[in-house]
Biopython code that builds the backbone (N, CA, C, O; Angstrom):
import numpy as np
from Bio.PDB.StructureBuilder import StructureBuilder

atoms = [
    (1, "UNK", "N", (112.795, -82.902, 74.945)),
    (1, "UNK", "CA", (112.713, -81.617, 75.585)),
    (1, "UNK", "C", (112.202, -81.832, 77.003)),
    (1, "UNK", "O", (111.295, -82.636, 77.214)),
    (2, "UNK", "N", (112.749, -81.153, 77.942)),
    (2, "UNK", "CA", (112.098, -81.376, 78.916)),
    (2, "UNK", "C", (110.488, -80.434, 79.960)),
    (2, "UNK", "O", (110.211, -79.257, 80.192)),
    (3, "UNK", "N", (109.909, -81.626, 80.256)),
    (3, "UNK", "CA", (108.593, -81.202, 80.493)),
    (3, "UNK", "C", (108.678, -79.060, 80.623)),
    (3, "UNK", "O", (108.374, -78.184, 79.813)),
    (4, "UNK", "N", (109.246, -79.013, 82.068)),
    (4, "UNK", "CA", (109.029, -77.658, 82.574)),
    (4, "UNK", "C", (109.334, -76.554, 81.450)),
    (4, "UNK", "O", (108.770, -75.461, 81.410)),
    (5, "UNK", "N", (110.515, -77.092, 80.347)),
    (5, "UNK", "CA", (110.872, -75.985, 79.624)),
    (5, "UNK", "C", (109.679, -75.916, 78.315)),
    (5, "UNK", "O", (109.758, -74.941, 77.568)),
    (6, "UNK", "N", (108.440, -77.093, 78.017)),
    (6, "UNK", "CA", (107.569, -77.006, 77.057)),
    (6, "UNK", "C", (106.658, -76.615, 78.160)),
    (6, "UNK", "O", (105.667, -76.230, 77.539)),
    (7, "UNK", "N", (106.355, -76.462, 79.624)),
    (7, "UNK", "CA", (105.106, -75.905, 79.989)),
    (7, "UNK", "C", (105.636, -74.486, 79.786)),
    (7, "UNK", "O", (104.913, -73.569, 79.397)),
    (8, "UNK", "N", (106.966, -74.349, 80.074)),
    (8, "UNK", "CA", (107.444, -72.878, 79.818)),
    (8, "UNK", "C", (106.920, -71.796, 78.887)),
    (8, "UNK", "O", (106.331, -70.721, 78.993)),
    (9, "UNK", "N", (107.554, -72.817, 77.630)),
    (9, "UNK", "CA", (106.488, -72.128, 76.448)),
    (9, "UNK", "C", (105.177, -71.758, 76.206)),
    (9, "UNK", "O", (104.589, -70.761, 75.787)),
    (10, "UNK", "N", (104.951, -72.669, 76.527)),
    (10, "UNK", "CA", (103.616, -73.051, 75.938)),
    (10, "UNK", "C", (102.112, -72.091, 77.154)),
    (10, "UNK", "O", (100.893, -71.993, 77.018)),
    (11, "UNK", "N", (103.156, -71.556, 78.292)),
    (11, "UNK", "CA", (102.200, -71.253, 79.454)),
    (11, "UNK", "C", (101.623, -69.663, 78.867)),
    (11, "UNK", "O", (100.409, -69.457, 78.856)),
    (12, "UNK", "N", (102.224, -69.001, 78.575)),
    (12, "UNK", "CA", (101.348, -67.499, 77.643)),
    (12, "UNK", "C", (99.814, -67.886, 77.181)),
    (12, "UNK", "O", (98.730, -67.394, 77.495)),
    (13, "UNK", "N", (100.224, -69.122, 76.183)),
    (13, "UNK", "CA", (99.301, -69.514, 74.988)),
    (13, "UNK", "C", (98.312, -70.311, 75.852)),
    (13, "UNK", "O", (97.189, -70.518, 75.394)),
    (14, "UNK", "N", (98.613, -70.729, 76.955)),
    (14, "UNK", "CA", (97.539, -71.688, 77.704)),
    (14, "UNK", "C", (96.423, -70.351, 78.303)),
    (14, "UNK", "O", (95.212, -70.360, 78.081)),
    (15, "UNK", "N", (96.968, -69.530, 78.890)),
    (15, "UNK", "CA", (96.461, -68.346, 79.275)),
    (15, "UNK", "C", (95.366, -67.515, 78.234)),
    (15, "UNK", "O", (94.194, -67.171, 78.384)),
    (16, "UNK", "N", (96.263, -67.383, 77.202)),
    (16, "UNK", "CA", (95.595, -67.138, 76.042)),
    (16, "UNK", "C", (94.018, -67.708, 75.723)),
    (16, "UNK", "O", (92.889, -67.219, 75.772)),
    (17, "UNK", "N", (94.663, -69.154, 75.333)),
    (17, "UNK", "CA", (93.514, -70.111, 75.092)),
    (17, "UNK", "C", (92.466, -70.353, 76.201)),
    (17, "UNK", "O", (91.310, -70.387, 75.780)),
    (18, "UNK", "N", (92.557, -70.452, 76.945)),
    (18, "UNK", "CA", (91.837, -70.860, 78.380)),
    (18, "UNK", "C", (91.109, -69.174, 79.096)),
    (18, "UNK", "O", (90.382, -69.236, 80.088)),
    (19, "UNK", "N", (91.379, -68.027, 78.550)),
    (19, "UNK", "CA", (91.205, -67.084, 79.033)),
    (19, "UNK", "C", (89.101, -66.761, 79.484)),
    (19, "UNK", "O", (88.500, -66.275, 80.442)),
    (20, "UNK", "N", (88.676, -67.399, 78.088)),
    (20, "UNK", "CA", (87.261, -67.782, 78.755)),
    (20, "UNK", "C", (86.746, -68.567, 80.203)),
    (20, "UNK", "O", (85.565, -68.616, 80.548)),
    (21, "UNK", "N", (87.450, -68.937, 80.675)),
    (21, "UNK", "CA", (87.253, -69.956, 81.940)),
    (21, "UNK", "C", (87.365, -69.282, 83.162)),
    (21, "UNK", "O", (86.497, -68.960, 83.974)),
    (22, "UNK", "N", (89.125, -69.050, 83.155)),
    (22, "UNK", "CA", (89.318, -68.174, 84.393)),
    (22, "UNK", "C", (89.821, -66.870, 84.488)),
    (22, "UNK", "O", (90.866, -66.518, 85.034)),
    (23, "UNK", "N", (88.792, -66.023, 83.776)),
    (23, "UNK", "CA", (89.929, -64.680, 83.362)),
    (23, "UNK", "C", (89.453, -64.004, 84.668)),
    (23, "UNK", "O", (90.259, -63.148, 85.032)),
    (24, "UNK", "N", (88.660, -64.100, 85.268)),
    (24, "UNK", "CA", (88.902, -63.552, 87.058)),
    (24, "UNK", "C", (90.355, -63.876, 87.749)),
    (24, "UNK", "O", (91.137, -63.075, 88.261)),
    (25, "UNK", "N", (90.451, -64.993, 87.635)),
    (25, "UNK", "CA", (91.763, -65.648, 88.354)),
    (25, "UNK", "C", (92.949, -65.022, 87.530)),
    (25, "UNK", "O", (93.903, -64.504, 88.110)),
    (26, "UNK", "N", (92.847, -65.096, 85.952)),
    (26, "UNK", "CA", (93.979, -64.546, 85.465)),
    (26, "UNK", "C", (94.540, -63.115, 85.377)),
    (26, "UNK", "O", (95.722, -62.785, 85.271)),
    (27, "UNK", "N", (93.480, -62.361, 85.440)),
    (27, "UNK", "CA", (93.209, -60.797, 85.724)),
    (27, "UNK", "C", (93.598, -60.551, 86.911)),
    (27, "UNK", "O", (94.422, -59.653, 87.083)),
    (28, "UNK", "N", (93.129, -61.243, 87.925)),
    (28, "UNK", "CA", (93.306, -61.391, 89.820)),
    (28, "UNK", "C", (94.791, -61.418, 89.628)),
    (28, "UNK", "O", (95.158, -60.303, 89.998)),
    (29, "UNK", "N", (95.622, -61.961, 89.323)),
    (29, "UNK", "CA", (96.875, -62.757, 89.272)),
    (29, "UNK", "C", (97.970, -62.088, 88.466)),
    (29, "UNK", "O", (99.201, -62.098, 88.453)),
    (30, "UNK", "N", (96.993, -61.508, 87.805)),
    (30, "UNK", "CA", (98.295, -60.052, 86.839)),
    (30, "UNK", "C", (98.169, -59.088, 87.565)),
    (30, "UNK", "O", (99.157, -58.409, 87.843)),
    (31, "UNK", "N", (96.796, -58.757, 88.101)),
    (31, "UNK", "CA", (96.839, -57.287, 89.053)),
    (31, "UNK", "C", (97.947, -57.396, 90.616)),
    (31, "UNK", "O", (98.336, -56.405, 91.234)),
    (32, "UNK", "N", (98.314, -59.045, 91.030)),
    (32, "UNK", "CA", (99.233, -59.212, 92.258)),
    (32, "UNK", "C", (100.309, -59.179, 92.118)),
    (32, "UNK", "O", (101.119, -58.790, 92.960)),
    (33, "UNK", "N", (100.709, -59.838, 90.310)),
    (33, "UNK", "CA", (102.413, -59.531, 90.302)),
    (33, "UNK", "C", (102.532, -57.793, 89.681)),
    (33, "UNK", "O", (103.619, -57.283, 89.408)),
    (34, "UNK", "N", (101.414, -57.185, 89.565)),
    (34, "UNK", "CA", (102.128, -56.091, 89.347)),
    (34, "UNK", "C", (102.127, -55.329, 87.071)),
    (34, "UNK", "O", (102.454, -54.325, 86.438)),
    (35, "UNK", "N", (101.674, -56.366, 86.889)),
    (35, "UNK", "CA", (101.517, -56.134, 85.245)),
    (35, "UNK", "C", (100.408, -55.850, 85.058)),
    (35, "UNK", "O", (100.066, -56.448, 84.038)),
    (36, "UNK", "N", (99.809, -55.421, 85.342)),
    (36, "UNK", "CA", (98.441, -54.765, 85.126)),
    (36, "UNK", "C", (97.776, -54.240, 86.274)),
    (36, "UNK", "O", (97.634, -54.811, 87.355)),
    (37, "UNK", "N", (97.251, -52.733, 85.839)),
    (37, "UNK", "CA", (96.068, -52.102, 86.838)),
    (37, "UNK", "C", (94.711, -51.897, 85.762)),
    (37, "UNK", "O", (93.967, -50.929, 85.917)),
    (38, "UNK", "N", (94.555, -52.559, 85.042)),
    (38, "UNK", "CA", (93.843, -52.688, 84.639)),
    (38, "UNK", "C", (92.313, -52.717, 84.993)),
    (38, "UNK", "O", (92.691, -53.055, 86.115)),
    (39, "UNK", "N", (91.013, -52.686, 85.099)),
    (39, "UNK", "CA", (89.985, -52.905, 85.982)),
    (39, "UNK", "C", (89.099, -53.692, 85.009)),
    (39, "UNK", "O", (88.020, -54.130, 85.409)),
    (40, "UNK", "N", (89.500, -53.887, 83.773)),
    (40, "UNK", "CA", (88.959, -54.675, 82.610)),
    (40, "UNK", "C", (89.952, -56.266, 82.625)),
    (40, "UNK", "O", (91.060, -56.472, 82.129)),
    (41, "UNK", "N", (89.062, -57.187, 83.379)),
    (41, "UNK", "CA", (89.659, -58.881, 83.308)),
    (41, "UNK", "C", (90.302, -59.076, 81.938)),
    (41, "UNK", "O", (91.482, -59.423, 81.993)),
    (42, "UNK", "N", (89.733, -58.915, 80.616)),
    (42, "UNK", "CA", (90.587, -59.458, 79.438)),
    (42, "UNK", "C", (91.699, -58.793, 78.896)),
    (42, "UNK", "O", (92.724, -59.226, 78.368)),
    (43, "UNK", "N", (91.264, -57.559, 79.149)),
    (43, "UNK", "CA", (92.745, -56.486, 79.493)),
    (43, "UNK", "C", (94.150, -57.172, 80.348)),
    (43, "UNK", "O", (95.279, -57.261, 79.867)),
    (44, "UNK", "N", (93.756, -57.583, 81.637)),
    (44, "UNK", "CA", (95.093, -58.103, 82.848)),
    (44, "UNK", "C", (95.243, -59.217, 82.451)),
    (44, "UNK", "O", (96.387, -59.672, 82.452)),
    (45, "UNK", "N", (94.236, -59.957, 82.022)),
    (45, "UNK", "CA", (94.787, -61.510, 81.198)),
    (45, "UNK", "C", (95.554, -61.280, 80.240)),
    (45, "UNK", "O", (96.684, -61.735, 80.419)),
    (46, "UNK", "N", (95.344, -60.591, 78.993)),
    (46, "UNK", "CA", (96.750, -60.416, 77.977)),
    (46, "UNK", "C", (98.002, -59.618, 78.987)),
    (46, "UNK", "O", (99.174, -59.940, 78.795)),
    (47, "UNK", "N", (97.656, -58.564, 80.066)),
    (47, "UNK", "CA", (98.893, -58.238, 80.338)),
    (47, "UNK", "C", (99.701, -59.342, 80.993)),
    (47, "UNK", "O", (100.914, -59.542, 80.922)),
    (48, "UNK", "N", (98.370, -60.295, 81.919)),
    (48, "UNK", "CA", (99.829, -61.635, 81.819)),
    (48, "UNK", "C", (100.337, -62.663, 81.385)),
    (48, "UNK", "O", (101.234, -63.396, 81.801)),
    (49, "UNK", "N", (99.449, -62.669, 80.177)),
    (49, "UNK", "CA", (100.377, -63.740, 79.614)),
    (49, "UNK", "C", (101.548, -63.233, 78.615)),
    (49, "UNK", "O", (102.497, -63.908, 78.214)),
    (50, "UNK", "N", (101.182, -61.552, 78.236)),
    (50, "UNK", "CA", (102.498, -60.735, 78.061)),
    (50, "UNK", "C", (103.891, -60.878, 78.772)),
    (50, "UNK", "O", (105.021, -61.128, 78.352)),
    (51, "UNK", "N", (103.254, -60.569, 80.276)),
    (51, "UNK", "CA", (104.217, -60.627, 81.419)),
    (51, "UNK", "C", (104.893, -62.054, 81.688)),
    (51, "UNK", "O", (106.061, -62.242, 82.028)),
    (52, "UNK", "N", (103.902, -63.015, 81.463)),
    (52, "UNK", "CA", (104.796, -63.939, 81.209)),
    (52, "UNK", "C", (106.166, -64.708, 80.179)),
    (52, "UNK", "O", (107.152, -65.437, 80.277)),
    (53, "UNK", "N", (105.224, -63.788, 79.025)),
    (53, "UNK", "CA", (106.534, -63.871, 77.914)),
    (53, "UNK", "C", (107.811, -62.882, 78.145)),
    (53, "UNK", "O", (109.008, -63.155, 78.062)),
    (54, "UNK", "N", (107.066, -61.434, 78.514)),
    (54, "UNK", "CA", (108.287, -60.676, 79.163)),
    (54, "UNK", "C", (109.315, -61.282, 80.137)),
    (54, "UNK", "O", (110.522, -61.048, 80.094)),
    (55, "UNK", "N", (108.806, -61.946, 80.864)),
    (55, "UNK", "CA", (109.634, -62.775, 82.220)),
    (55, "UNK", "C", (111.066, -64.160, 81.647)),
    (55, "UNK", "O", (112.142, -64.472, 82.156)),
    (56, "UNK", "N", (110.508, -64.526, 80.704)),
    (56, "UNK", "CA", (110.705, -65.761, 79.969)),
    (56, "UNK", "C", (111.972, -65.160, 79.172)),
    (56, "UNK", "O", (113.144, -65.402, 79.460)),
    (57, "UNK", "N", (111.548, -64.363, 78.157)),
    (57, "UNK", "CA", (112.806, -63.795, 77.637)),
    (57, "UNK", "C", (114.095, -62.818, 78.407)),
    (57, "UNK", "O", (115.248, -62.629, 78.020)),
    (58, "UNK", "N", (113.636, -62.488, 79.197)),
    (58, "UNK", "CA", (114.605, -62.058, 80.018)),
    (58, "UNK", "C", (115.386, -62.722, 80.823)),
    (58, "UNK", "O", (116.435, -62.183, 81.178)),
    (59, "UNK", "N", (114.968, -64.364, 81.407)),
    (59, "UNK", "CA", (115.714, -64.696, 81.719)),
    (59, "UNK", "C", (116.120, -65.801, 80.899)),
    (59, "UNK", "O", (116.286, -66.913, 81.400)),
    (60, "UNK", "N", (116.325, -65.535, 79.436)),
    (60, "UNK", "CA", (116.551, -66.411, 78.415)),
    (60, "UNK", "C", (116.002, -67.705, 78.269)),
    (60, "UNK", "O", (116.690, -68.601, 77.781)),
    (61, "UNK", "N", (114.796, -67.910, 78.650)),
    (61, "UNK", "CA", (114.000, -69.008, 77.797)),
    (61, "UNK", "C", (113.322, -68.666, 76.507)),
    (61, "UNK", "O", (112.564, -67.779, 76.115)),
    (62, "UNK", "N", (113.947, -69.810, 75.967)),
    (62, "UNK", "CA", (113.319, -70.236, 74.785)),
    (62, "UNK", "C", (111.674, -69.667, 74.411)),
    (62, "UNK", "O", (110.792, -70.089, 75.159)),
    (63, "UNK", "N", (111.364, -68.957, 73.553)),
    (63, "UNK", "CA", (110.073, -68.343, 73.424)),
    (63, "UNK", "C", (108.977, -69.247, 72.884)),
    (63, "UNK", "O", (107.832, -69.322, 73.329)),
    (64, "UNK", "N", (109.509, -69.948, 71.826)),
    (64, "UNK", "CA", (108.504, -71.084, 70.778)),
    (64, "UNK", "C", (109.145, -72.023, 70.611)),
    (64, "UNK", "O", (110.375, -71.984, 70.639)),
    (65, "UNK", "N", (108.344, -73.277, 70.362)),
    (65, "UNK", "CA", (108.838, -74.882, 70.469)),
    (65, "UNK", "C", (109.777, -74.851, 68.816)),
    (65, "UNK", "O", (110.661, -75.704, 68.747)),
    (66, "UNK", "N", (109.673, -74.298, 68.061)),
    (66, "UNK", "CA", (110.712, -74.098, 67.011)),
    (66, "UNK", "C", (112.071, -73.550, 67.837)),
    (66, "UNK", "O", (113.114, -74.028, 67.392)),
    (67, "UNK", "N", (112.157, -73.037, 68.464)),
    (67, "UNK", "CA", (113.845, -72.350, 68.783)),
    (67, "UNK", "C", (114.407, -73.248, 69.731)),
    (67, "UNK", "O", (115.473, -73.047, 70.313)),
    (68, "UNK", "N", (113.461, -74.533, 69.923)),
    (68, "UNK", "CA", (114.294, -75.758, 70.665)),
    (68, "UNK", "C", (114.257, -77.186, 69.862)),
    (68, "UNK", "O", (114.466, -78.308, 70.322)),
    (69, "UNK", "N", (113.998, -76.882, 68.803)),
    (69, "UNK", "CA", (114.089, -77.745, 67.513)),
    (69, "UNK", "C", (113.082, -78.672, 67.248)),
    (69, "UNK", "O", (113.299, -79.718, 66.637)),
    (70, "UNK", "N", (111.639, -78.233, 67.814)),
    (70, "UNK", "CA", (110.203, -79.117, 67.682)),
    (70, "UNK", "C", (110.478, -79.059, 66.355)),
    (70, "UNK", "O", (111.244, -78.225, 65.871)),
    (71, "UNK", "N", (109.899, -79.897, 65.732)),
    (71, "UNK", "CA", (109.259, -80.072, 64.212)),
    (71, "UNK", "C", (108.158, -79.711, 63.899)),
    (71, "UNK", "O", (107.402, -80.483, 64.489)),
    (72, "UNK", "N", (107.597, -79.038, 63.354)),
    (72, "UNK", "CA", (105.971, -78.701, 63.093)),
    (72, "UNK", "C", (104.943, -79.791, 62.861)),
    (72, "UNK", "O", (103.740, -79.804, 63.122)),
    (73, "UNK", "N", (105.890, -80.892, 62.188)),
    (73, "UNK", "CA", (105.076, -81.648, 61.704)),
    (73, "UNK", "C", (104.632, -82.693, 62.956)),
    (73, "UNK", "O", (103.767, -83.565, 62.878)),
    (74, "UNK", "N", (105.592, -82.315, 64.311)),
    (74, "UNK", "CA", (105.441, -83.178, 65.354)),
    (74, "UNK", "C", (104.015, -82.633, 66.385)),
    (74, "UNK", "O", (103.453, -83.173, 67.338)),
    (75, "UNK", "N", (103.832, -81.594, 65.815)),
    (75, "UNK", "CA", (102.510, -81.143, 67.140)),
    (75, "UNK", "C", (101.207, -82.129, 67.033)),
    (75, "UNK", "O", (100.568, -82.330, 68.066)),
    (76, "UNK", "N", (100.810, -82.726, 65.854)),
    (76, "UNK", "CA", (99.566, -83.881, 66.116)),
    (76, "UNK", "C", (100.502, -84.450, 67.325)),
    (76, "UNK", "O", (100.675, -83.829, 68.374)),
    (77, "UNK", "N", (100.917, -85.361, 67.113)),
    (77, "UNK", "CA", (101.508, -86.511, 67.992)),
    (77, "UNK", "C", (101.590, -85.874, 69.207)),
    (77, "UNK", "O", (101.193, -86.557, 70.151)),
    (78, "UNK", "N", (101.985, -84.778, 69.464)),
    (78, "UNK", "CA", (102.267, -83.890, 71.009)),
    (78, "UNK", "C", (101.016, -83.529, 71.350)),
    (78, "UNK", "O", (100.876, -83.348, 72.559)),
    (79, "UNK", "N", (99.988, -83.352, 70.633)),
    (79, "UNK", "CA", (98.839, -82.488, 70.347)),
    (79, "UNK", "C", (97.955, -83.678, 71.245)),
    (79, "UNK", "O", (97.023, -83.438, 72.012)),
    (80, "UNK", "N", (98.569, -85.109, 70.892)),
    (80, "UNK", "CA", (97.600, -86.407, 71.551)),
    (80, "UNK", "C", (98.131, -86.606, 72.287)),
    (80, "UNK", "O", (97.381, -86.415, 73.245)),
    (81, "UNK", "N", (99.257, -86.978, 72.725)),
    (81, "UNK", "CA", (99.974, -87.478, 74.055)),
    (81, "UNK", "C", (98.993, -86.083, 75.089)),
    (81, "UNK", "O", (97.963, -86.342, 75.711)),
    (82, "UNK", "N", (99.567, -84.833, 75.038)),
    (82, "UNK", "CA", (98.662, -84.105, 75.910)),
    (82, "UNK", "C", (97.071, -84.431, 76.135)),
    (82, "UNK", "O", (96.529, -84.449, 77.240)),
    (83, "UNK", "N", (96.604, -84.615, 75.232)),
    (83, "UNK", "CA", (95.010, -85.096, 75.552)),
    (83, "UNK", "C", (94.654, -86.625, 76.607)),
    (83, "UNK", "O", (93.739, -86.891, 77.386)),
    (84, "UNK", "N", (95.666, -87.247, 76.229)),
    (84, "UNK", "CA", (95.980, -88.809, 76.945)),
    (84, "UNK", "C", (96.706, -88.452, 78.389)),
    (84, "UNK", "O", (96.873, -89.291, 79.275)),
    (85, "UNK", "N", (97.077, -87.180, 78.470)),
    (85, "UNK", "CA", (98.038, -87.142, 79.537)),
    (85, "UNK", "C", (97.201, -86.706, 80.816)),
    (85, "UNK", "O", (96.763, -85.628, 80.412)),
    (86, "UNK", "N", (96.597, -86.892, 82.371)),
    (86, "UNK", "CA", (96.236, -87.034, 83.360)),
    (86, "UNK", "C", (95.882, -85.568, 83.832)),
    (86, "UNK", "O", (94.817, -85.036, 84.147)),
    (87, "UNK", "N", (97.253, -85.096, 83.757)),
    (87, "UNK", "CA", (97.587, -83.280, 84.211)),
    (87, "UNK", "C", (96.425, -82.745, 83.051)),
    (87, "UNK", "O", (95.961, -81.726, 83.563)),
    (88, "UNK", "N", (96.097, -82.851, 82.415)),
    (88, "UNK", "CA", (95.392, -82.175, 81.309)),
    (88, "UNK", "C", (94.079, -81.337, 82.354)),
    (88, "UNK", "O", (93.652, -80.205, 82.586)),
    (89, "UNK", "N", (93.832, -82.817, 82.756)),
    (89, "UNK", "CA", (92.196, -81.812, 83.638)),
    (89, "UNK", "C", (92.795, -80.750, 84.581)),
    (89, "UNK", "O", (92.105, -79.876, 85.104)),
    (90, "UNK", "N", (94.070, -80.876, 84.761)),
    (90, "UNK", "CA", (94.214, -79.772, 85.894)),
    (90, "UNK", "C", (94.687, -78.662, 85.509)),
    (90, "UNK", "O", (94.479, -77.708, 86.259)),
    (91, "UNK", "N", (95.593, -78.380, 84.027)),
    (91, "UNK", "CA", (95.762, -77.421, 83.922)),
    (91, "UNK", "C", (95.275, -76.692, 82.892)),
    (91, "UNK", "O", (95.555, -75.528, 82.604)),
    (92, "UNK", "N", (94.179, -77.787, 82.097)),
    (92, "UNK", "CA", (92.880, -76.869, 81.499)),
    (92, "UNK", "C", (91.541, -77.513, 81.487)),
    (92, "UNK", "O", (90.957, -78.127, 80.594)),
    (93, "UNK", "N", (91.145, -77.167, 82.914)),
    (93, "UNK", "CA", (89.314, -78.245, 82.794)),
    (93, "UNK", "C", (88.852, -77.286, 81.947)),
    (93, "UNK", "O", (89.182, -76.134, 81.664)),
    (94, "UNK", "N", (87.380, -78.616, 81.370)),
    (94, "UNK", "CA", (86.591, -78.420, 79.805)),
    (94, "UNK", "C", (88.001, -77.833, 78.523)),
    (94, "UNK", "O", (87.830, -77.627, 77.322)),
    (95, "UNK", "N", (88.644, -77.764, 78.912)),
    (95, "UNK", "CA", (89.787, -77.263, 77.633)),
    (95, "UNK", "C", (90.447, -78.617, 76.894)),
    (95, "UNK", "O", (91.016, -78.307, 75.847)),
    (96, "UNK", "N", (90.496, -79.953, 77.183)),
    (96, "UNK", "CA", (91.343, -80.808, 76.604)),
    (96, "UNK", "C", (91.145, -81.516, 75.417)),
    (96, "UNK", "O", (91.479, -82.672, 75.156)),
    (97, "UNK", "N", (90.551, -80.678, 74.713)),
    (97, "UNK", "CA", (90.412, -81.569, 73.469)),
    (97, "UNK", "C", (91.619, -81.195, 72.372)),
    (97, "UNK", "O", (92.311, -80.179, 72.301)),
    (98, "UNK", "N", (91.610, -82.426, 71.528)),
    (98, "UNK", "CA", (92.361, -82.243, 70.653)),
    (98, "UNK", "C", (92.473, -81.369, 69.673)),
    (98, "UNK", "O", (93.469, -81.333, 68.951)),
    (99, "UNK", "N", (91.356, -80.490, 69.532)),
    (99, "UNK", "CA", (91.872, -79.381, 68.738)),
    (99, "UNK", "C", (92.322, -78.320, 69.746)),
    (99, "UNK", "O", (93.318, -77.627, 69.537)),
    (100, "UNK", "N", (91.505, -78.201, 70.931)),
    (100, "UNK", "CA", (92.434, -77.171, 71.671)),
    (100, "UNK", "C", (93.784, -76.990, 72.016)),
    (100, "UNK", "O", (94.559, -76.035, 72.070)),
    (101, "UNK", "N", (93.841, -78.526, 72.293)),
    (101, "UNK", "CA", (95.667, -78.433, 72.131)),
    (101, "UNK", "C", (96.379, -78.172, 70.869)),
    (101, "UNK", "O", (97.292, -77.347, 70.817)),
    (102, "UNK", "N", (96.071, -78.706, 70.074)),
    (102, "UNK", "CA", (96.773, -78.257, 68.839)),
    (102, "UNK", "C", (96.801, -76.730, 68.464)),
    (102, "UNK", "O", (97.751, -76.258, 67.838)),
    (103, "UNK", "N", (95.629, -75.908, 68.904)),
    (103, "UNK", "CA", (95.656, -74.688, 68.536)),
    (103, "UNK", "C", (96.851, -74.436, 69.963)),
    (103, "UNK", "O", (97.665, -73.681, 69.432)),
    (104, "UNK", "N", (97.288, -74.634, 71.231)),
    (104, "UNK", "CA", (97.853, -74.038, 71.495)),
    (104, "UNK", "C", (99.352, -74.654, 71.613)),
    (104, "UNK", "O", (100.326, -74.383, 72.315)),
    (105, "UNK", "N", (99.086, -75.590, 70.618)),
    (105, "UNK", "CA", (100.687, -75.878, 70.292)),
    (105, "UNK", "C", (101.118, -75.031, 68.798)),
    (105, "UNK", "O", (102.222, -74.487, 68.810)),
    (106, "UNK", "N", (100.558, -74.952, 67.949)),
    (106, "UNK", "CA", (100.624, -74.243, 67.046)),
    (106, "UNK", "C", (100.693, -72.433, 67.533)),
    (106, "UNK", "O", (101.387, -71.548, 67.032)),
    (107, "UNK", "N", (99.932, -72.364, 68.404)),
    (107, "UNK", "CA", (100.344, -70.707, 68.871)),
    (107, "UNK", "C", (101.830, -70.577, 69.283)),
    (107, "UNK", "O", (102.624, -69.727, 68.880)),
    (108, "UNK", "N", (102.107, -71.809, 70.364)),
    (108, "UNK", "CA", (103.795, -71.725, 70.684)),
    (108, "UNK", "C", (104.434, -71.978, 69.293)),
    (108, "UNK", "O", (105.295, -71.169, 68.947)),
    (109, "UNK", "N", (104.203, -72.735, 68.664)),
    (109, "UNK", "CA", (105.107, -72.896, 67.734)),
    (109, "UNK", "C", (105.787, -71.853, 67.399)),
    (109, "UNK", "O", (106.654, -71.936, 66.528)),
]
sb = StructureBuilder()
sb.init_structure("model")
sb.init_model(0)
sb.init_chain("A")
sb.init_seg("    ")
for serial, (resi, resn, name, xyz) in enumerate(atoms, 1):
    if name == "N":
        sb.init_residue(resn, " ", resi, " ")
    sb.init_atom(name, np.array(xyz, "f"), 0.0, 1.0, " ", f" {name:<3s}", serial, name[0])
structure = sb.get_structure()
């Protein structure tokens, strides 16, 4: 599969998961594209990682790593390569542990 179309997925659920960290930034960032007027941060964070799934299906991406033929039984192994993988600190500092990824590979799933 290729990288951009599993950050694709998987970017709602990162939002999701990670929403303790930067829900200023993520709230900030739903109130600029327009999906939320929200004035409550955990409020504009689900509206964007909504908005991001809204965005995704409309222009026909794939929603969950099942409708591009992941295996379930493959998320450990994906679950570690991500923890081993460099980008990790950048696109979830304090977030990279191995159960965090797995919970948000299992959410895409």
């Amino acid at each position: 599969m290729h990288h951009g179309l599993a950050n694709a997925i998987a970017l709602p659920h990162v939002i999701r998961f990670t929403r303790r960290m930067p829900l200023r930034v993520y709230a900030e960032l739903a109130r600029a594209l327009g999906v939320s007027s929200s004035k409550y941060d955990e409020e504009a964070t689900e509206a964007l990682a909504k908005g991001v799934t809204d965005l995704s299906q409309r222009v026909g991406l794939p929603l969950r790593y099942r409708d591009v033929g992941v295996p379930e039984d493959d998320l450990p192994a994906i679950a570690e390569l991500a923890v081993t993988d460099g980008s990790i600190v950048y696109t979830a500092p304090g977030h990279g542990s191995r159960s965090w990824c797995s919970g948000v590979l299992k959410a895409a799933w």
